[in-house]
C-alpha positions in Angstrom: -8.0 21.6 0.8 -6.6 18.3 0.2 -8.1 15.9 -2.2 -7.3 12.3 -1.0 -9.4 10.4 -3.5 -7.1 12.4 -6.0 -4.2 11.6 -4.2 -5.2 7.7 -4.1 -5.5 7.6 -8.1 -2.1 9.1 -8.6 -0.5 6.8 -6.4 -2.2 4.3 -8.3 -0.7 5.5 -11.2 2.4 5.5 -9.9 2.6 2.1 -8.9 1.6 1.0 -12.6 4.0 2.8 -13.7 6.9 1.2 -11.7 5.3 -2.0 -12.4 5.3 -1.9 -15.8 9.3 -0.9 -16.0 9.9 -3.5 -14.0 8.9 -6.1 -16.6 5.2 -6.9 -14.3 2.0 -7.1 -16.0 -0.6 -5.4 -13.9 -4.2 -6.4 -14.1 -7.2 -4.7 -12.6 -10.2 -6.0 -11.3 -13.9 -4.5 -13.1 -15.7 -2.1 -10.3 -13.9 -1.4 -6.5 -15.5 -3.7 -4.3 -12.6 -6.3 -4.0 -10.3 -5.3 -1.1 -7.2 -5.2 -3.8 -6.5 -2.6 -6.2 -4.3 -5.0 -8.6 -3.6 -8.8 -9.8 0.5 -8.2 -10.8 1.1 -11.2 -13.2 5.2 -12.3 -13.4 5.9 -15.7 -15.2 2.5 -17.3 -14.0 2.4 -15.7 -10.1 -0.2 -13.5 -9.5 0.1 -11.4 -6.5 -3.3 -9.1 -5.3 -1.4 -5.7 -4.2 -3.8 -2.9 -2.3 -1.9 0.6 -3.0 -1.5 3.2 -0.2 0.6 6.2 0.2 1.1 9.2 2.2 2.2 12.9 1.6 2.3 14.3 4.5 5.0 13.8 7.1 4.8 14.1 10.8 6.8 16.3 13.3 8.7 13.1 14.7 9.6 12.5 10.5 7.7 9.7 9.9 4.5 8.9 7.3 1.7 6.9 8.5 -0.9 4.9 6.2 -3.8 2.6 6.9 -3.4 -1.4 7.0 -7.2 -2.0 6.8 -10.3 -1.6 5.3 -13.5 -0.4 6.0 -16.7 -2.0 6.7 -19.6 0.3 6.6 -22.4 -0.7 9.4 -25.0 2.3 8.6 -25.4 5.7 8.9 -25.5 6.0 12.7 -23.0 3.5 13.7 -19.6 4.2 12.9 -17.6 2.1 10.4 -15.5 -0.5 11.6 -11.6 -0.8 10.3 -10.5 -3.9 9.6 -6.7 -5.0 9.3 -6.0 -6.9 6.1 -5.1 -10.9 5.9 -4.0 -13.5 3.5 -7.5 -13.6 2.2 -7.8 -10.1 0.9 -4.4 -9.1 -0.2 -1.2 -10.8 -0.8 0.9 -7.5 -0.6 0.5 -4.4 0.4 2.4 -1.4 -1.9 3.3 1.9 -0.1 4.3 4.9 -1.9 6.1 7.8 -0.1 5.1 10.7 -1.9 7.4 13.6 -1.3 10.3 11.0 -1.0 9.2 9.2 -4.4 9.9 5.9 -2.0 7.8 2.8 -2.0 7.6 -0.1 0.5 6.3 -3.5 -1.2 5.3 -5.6 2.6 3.8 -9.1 2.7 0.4 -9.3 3.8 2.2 -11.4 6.6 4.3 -8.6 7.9 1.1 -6.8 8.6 0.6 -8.7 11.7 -2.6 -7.5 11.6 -2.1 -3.8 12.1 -4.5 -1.4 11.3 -1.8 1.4 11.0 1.6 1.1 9.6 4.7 3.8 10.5 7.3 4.5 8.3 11.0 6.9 8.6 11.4 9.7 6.9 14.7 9.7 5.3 15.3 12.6 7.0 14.7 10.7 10.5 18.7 9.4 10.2 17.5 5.8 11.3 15.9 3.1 9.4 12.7 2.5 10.8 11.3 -0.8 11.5 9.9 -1.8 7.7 13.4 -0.8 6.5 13.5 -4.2 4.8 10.5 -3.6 2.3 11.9 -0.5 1.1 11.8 -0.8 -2.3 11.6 -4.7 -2.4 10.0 -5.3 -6.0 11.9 -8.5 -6.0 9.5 -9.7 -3.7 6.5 -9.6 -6.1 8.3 -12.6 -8.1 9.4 -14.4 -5.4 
């Protein structure tokens, strides 16, 4: 049985770990109700980044992970998802388990998605958020 809490923190980790060897300071913010997992500091630009990954890949090659949040309207209702904006997140980071790939999108390319699609390598073809793939640089624009 999978643990996706578990898998959550080790993405996490992950992504302070990359971070840090690429010269970032990562801050994190005391408790888990802000919609951002991290403040990355670089020269004075600070950057909220909400992590996500996936290890699972479909049939048709291609990971899928949420581009929303949330929001919890009691116990008989169910909750309603809500796709991220420029005033929750500046980036969102997504890690590509099995591939050990991550995609680094401004909260701008969201568009306001609630689900985002990604290629396997595998797939042969470059999927559509080909450009983020592993675009650290973007973090100190």
């Amino acid at each position: 049985m999978r643990n996706t809490k578990r898998e959550g923190e080790v993405a996490q980790a992950a992504f302070i770990h990359k971070a840090l060897k690429m010269g970032l300071t990562v801050l994190e913010p005391f408790g888990d109700s802000e919609r951002f997992d991290y403040v990355v500091n670089r020269m004075r630009r600070f950057c909220r980044v909400q992590v996500r990954s996936s290890q699972t890949m479909s049939r048709w090659k291609m990971y899928s992970v949420a581009s929303c949040y949330k929001i919890n309207r009691g116990k008989k209702v169910p909750a309603l998802q809500v796709a991220y904006t420029e005033d929750d997140i500046d980036f969102l980071a997504v890690y590509l388990v099995p591939e050990d790939t991550w995609y680094l999108l401004p909260v701008a390319a969201l568009r306001g998605r609630l689900r985002l699609t990604f290629h396997s390598k595998d797939r042969g073809k470059p999927g559509p958020e080909a450009e983020y793939k592993e675009a650290w640089g973007k973090l100190l624009e």
